[in-house]
PAVEX-602175 format. One record per residue (C-alpha): residue number from 1; x, y, z. Coordinates in Angstrom, 2 decimals. Layout:
N
+------+---------+---------+---------+
| resi |      c1 |      c2 |      c3 |
+------+---------+---------+---------+
|  NUM |       X |       Y |       Z |
...
+------+---------+---------+---------+
This chain:
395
+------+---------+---------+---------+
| resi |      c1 |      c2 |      c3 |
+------+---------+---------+---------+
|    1 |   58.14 |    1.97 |   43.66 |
|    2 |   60.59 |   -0.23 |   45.17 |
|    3 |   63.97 |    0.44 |   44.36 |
|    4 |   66.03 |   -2.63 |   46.22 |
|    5 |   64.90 |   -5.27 |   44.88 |
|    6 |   63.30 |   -6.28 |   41.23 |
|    7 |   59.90 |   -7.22 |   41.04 |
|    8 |   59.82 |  -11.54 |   40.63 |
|    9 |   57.28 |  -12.31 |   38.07 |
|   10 |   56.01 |  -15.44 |   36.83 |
|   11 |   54.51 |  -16.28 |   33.66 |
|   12 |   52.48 |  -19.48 |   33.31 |
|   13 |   51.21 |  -21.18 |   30.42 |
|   14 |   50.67 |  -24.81 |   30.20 |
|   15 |   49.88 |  -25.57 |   26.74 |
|   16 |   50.77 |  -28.54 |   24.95 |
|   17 |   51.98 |  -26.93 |   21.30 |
|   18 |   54.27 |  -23.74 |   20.25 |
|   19 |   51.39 |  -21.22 |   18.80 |
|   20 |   50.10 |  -17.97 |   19.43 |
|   21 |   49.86 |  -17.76 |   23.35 |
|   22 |   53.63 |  -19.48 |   23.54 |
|   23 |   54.89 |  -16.04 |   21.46 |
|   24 |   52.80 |  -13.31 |   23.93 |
|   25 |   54.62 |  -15.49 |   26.60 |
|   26 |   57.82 |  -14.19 |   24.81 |
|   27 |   56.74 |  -11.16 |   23.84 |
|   28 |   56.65 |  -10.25 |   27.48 |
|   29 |   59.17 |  -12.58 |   28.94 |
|   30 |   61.97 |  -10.61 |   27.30 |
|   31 |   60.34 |   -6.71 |   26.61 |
|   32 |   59.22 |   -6.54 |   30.50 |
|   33 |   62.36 |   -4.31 |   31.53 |
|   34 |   64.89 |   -6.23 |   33.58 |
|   35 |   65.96 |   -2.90 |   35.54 |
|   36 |   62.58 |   -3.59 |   36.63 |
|   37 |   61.43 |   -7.28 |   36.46 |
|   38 |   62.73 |  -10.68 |   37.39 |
|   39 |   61.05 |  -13.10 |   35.26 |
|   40 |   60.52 |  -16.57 |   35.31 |
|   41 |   57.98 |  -18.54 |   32.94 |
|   42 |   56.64 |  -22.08 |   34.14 |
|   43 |   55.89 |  -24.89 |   30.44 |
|   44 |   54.50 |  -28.05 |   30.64 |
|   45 |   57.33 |  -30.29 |   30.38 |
|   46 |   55.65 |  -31.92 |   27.24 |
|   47 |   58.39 |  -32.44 |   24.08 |
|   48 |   56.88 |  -30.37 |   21.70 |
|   49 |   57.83 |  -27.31 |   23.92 |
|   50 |   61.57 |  -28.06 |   24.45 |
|   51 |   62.85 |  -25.88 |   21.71 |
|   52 |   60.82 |  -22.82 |   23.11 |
|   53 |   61.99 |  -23.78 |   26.57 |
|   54 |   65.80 |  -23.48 |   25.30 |
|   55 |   65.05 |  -20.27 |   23.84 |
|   56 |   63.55 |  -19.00 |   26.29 |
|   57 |   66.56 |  -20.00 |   28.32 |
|   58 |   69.08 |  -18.37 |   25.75 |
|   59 |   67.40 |  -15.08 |   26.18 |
|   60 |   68.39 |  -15.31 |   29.50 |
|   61 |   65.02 |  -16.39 |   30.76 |
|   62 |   64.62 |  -18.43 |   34.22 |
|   63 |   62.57 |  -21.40 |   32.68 |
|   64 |   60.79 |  -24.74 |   34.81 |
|   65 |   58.59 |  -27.52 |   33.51 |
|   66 |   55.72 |  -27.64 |   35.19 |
|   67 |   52.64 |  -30.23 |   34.59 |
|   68 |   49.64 |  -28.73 |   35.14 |
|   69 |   47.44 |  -30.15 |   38.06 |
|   70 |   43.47 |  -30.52 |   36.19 |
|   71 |   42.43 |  -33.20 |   38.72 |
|   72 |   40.75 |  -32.42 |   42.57 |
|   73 |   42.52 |  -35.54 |   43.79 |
|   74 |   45.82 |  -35.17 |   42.07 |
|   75 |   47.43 |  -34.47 |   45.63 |
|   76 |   50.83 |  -35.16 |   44.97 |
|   77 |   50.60 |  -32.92 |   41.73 |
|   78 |   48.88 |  -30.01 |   44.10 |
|   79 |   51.54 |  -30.27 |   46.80 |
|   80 |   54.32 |  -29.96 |   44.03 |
|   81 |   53.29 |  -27.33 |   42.78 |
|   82 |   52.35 |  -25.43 |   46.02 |
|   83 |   55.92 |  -26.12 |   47.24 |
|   84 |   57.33 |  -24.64 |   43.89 |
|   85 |   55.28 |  -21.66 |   44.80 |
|   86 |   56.16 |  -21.71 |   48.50 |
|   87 |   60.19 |  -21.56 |   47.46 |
|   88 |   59.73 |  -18.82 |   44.38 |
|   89 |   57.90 |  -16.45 |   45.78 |
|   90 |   56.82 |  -14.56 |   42.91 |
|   91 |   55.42 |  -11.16 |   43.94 |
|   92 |   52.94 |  -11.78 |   40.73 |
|   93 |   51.90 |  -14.62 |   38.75 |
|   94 |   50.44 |  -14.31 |   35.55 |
|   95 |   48.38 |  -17.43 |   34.07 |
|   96 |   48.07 |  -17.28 |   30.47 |
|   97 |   45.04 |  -19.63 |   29.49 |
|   98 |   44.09 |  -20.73 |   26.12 |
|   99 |   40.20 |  -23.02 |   25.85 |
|  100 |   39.21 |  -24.95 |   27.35 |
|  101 |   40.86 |  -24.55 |   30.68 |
|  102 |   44.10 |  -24.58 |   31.80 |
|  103 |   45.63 |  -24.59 |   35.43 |
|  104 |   42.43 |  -25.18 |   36.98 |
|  105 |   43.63 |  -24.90 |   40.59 |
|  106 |   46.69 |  -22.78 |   40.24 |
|  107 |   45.19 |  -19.86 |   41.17 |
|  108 |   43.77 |  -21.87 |   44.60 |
|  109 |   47.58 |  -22.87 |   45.24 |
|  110 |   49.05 |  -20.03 |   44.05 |
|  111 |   46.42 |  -17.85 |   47.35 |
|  112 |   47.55 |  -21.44 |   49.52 |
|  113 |   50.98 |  -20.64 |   48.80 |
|  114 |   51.03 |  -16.84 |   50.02 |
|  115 |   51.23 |  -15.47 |   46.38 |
|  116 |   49.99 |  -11.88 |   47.02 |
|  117 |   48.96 |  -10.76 |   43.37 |
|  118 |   47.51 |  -12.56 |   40.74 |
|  119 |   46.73 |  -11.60 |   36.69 |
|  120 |   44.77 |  -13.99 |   34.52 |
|  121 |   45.02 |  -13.34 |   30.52 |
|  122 |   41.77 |  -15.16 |   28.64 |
|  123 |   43.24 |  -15.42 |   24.80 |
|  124 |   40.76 |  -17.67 |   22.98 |
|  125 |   37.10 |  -18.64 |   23.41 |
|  126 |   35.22 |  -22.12 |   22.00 |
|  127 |   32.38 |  -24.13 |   22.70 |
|  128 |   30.82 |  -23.52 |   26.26 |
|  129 |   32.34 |  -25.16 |   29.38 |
|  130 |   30.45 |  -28.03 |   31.42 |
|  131 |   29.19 |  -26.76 |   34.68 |
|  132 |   31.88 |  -28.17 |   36.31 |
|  133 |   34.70 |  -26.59 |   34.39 |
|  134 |   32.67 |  -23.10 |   34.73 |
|  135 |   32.23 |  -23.44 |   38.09 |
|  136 |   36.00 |  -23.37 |   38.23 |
|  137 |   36.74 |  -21.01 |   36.29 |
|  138 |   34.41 |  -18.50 |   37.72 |
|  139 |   36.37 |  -19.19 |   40.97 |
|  140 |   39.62 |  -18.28 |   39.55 |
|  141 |   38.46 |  -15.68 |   37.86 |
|  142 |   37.03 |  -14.08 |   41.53 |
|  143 |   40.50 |  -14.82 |   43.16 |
|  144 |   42.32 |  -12.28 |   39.90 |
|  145 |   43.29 |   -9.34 |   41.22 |
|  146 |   43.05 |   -8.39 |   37.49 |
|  147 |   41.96 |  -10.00 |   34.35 |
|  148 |   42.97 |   -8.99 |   30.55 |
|  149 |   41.56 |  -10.69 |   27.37 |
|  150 |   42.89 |  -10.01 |   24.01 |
|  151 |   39.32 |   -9.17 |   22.55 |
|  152 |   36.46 |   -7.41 |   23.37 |
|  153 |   34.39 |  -10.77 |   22.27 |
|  154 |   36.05 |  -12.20 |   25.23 |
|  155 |   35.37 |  -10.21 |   27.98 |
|  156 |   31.94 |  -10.60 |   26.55 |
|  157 |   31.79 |  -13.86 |   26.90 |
|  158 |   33.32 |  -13.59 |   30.37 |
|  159 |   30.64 |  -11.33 |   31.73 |
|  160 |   27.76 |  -13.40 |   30.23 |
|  161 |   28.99 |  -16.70 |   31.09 |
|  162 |   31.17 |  -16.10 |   33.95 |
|  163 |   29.40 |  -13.22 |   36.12 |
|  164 |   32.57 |  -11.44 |   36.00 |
|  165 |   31.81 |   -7.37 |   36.17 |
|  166 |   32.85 |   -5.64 |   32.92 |
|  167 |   34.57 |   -3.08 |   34.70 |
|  168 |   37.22 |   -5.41 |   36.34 |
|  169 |   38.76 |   -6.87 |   32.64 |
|  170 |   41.12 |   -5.06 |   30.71 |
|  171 |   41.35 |   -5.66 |   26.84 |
|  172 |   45.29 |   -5.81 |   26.00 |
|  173 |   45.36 |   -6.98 |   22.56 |
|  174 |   48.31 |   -9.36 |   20.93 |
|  175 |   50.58 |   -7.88 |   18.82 |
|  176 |   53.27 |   -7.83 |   15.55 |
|  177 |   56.73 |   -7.03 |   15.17 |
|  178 |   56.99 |   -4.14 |   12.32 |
|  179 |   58.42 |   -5.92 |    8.95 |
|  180 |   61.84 |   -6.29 |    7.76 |
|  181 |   60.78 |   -5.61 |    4.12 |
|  182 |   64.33 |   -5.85 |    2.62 |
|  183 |   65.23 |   -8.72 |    5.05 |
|  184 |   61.83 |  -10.53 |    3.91 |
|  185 |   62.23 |   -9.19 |    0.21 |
|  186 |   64.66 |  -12.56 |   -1.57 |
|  187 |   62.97 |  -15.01 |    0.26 |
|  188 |   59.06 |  -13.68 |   -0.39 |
|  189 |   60.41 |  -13.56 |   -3.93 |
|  190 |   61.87 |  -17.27 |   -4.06 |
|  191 |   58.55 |  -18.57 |   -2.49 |
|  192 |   56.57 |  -16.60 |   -5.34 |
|  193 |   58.85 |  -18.23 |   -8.21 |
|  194 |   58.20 |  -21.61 |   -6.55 |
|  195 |   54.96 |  -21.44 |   -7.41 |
|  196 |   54.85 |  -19.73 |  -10.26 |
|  197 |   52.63 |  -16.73 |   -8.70 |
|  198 |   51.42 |  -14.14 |  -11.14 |
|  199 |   48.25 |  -11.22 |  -10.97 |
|  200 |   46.01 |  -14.35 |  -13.05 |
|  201 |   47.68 |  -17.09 |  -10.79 |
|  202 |   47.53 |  -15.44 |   -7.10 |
|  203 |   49.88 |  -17.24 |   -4.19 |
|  204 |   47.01 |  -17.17 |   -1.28 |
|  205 |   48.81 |  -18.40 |    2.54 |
|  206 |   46.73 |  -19.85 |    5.15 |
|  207 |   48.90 |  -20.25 |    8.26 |
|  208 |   48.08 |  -22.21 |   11.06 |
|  209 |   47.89 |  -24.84 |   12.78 |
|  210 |   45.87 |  -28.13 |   10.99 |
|  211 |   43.58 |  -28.50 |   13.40 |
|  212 |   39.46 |  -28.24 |   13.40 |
|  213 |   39.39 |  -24.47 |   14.51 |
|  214 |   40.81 |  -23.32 |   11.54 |
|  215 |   38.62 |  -24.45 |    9.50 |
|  216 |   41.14 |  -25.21 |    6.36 |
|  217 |   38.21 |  -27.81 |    5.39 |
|  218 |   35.66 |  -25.07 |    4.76 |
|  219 |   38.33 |  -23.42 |    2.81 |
|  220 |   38.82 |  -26.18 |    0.68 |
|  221 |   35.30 |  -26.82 |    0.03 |
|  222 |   34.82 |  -22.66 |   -1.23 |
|  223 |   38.13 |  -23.19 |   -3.42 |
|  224 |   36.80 |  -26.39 |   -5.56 |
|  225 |   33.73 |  -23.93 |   -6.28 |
|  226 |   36.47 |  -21.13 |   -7.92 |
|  227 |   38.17 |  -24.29 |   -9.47 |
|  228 |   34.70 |  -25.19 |  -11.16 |
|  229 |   34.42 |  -21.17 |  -12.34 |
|  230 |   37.77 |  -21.45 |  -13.83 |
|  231 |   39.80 |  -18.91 |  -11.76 |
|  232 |   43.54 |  -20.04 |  -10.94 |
|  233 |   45.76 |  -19.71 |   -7.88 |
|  234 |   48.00 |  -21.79 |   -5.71 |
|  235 |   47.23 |  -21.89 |   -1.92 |
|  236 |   50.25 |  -22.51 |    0.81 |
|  237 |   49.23 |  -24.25 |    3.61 |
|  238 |   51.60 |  -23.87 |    6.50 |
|  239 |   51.51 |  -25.43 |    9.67 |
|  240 |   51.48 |  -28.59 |   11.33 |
|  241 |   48.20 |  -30.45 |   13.29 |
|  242 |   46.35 |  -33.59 |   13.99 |
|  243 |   44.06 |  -33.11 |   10.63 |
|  244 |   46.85 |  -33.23 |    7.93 |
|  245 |   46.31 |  -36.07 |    6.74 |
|  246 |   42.57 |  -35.99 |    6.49 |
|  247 |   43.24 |  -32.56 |    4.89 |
|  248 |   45.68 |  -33.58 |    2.35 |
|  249 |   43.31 |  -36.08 |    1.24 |
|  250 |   40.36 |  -33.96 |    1.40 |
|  251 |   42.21 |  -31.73 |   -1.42 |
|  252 |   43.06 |  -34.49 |   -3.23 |
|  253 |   39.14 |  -35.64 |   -3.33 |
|  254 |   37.99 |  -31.90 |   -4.12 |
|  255 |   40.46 |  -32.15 |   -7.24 |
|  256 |   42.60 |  -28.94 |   -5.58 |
|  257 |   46.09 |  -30.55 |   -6.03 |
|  258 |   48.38 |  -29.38 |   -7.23 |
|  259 |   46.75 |  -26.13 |   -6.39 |
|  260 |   46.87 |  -26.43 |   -2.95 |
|  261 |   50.48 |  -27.24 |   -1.10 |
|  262 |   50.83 |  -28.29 |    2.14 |
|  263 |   54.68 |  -27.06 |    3.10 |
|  264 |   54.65 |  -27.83 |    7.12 |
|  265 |   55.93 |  -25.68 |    9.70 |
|  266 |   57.64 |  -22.31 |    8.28 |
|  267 |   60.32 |  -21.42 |   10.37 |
|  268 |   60.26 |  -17.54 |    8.47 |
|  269 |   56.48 |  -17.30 |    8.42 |
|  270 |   56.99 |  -13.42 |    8.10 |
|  271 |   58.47 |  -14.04 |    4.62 |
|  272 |   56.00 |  -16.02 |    3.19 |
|  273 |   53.04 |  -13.64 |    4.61 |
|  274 |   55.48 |  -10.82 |    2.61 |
|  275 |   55.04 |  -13.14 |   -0.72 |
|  276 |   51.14 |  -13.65 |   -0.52 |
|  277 |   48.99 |  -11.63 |   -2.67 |
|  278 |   46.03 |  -12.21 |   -0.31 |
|  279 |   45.99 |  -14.52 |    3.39 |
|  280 |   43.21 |  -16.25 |    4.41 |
|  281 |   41.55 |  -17.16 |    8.11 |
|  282 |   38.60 |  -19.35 |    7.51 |
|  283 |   38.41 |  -20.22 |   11.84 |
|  284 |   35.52 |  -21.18 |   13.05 |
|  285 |   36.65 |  -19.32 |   16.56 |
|  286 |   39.44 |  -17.80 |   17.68 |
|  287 |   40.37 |  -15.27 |   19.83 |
|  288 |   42.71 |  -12.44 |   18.29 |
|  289 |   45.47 |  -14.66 |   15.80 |
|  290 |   48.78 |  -12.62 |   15.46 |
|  291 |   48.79 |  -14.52 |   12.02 |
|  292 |   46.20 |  -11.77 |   10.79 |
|  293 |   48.32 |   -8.70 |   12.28 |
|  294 |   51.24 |  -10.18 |   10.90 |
|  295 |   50.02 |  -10.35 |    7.82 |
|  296 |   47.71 |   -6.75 |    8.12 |
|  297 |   51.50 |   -5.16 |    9.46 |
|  298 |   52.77 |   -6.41 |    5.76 |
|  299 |   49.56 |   -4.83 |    3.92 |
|  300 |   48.87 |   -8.13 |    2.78 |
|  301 |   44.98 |   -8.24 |    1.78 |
|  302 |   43.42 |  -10.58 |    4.38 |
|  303 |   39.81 |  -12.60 |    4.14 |
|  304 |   38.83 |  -13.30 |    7.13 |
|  305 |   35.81 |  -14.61 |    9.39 |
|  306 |   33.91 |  -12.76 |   11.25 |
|  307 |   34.70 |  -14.57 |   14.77 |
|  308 |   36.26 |  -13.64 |   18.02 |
|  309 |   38.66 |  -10.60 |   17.96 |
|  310 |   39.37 |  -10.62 |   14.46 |
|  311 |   36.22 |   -8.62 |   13.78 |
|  312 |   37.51 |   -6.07 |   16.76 |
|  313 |   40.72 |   -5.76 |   14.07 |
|  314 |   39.26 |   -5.84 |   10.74 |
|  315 |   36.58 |   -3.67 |    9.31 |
|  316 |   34.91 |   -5.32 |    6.44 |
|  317 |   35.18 |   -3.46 |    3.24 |
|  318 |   38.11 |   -0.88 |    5.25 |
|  319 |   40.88 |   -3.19 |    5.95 |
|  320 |   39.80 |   -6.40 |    5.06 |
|  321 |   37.27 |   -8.74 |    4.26 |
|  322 |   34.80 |  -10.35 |    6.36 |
|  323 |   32.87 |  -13.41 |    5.96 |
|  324 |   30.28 |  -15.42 |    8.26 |
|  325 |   32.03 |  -18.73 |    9.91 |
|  326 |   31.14 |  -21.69 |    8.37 |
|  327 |   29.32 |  -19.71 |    5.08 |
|  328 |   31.21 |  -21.76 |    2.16 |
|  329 |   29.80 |  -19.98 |   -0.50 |
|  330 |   30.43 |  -16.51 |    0.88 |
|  331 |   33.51 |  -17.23 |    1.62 |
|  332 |   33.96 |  -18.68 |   -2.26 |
|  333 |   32.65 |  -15.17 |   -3.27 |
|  334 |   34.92 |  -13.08 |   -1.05 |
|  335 |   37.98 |  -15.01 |   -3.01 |
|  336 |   36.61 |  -14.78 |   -6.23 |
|  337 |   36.09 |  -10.92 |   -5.53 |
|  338 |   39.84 |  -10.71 |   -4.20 |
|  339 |   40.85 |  -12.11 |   -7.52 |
|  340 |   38.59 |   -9.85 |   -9.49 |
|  341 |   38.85 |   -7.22 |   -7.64 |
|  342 |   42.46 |   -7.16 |   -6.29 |
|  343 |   43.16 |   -3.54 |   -6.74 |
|  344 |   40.45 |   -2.88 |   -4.39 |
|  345 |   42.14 |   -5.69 |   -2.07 |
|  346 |   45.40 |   -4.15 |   -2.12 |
|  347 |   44.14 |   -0.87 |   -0.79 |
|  348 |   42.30 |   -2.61 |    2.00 |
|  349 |   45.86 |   -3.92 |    2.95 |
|  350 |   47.35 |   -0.51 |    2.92 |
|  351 |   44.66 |    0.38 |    5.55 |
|  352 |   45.46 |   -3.11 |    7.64 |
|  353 |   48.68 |   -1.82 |    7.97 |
|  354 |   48.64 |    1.35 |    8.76 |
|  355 |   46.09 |   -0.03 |   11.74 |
|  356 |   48.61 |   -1.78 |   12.81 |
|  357 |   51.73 |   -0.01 |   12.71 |
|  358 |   49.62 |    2.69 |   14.86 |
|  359 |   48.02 |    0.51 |   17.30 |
|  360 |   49.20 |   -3.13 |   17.36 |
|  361 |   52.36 |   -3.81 |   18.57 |
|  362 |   54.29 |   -5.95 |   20.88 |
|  363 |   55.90 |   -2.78 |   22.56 |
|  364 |   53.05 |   -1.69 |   23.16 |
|  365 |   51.79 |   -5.11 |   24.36 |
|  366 |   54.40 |   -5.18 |   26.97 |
|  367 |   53.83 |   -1.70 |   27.98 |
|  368 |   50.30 |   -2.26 |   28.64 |
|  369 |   50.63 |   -5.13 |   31.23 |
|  370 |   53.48 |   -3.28 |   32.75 |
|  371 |   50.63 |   -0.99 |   33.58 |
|  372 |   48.43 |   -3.76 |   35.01 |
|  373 |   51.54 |   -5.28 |   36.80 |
|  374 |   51.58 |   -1.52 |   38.22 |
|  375 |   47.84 |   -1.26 |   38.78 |
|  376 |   47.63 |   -4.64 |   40.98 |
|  377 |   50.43 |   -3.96 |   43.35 |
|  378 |   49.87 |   -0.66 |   44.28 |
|  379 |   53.07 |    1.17 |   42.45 |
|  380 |   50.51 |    3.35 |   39.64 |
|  381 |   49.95 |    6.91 |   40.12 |
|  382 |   46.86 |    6.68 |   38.44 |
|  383 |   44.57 |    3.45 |   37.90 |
|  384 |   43.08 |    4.41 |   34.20 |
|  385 |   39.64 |    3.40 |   33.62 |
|  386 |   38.97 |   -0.06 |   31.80 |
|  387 |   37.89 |    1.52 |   28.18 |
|  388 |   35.02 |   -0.19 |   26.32 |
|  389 |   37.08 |   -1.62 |   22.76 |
|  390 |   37.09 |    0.72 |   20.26 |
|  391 |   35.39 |    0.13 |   16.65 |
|  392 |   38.60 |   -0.99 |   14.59 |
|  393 |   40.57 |   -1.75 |   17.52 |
|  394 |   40.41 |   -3.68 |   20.67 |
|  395 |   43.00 |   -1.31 |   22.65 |
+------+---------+---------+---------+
């Protein structure tokens, strides 16, 4: 291990919007140890990532705005970037990519630009690539020294449509800070007077942002069905998106208002998970949404579907339930059981959490690609084997 000199890492993740890959990207950026690591992140330099920019910056954080190069014959855009490289000299970077594809040729400049170690981090999985985009991707993925996905249904889908060996990916799963129950505890309670929330009248949260993948429209459609059936509750929609509009009116059509409020972005999401007597994740893909720990580390009963790594988190019937994507009326029954049935529901959220006070957290997160870090360059004492994802757990 060198002792001189701190090991200069960069972070990369060129998204567009603040969600779930923007907080691993702090999550790491300031639990790596500094005694250890120099950090430095790279952001698009799009708007709606200014305020996470200036945070990051306030935590002490080395932070640059960097457009990402997605075009062969962008060769202004590729010579930036490889002269950004050239002057850094990172002794890792680590590309964070959410779907479809991000940083196609960063990897290729980052090898151009004498770069000796490279991690990629898959977090999400959609709708297949063209040939094009997988051709590229497959490339990057050969140049990793070491590649981590936050699910086991990634690396699958890696291996099968990809070619990458199963052996080379590691599954480091996101994470959840442990609750501040009496920090959360007035606010959780305001939110559930607001609404008026009571054992017949349940306050149910979706959190997220309004965008197709969520799949709040599917949602909708299962709660006019317990509307029709004459079970009460008030849904909180939080989060901002492209679709609010078309969802707002949606609700309106479905005759859900005022049962369902939309409320915008929640600066204390934690709080309002803490006041929910059930959350709900109707996606039609993700990969591993630190809404669901967040609300599983609160014991927060949690319907779910049964898509990407929330199914490596949740065991249907143990700590949560489970529904098929896209299955409107199953979902409609899994919500009238939670109402029925909510003692039942509460003591699957006793089992989330307990999951996830043992096994999901960011510490633990950061820990575990301080290990890669280690693996890649050389400094670990012993490489572990890549383990196959547990049942229950994608660790």
């Amino acid at each position: 291990m060198r002792e001189a000199a701190r090991l200069k890492v960069l972070l990369v993740e060129s998204g567009t919007s603040v969600g779930g890959t923007e907080r691993v990207v702090w999550e790491l950026a300031t639990r790596l140890p500094a005694s250890r690591f120099d950090v430095h992140v790279w952001l698009s330099p799009v708007g709606a990532l200014d305020e996470f920019a200036a945070a990051l910056t306030q935590a002490g954080l080395t932070v640059d705005r960097v457009a990402e190069v997605d075009r062969r014959l962008d060769w202004k855009g590729m010579l930036g970037t490889w002269s950004r490289l050239r002057k850094l000299k990172p002794d890792l970077l680590h590309i964070h990519h959410v779907w479809p594809a991000a940083d196609r040729y960063l990897s290729m400049l980052a090898r151009a630009a004498g770069v000796p170690h490279l991690v990629i981090t898959e977090h999400i999985t959609g709708e297949s690539h063209s040939l094009g985009q997988r051709a590229l991707k497959r490339d990057e993925l050969r140049r990793a020294d070491a590649v981590t996905a936050v699910t086991g249904a990634i690396v699958e889908t890696l291996v099968r449509d990809y070619g990458i060996e199963r052996a080379r990916v590691r599954v480091v799963a996101n994470g959840a800070d442990l609750p501040d129950e009496a920090g959360e505890a007035p606010v959780a309670r305001r939110w559930r007077e607001r609404y008026l929330a009571t054992p017949l009248k349940p306050l149910w949260v979706i959190a997220g942002r309004l965008e197709e993948q969520k799949g709040h429209d599917l949602l909708f459609e299962a709660l006019s069905r317990l509307v029709k059936n004459g079970l009460d509750f008030t849904l909180v929609v939080a989060g901002e998106g492209s679709r609010k509009s078309w969802l707002e009116q949606q609700a309106l059509s479905l005759g859900l208002q005022p049962r369902v409020q939309f409320v915008g972005q929640v600066g204390d999401v934690g709080s309002l998970l803490a006041a929910a007597d059930a959350v709900l994740l109707p996606s039609r893909w993700e990969g591993l949404p630190l809404v669901l720990l967040e609300a599983m580390a609160r014991a927060r009963p949690v319907v779910a579907t049964a898509v990407g790594g929330v199914s490596d988190v949740l065991e249907d019937g143990v700590t949560g339930t489970l529904v098929p994507a896209g299955d409107v009326e199953a979902l409609a029954e899994a919500l009238t059981n939670l109402q029925r049935k909510s003692e039942r529901a509460w003591r699957m959220g006793r089992e989330g959490a307990q999951l996830v006070h043992e096994r999901y957290r960011w510490q633990v997160v950061a820990e575990n690609f301080e290990s890669v870090y280690d693996e890649v360059m050389g400094l670990a004492t012993v490489t572990p084997e890549s383990p196959e994802p547990a049942p229950g757990g994608s660790r």
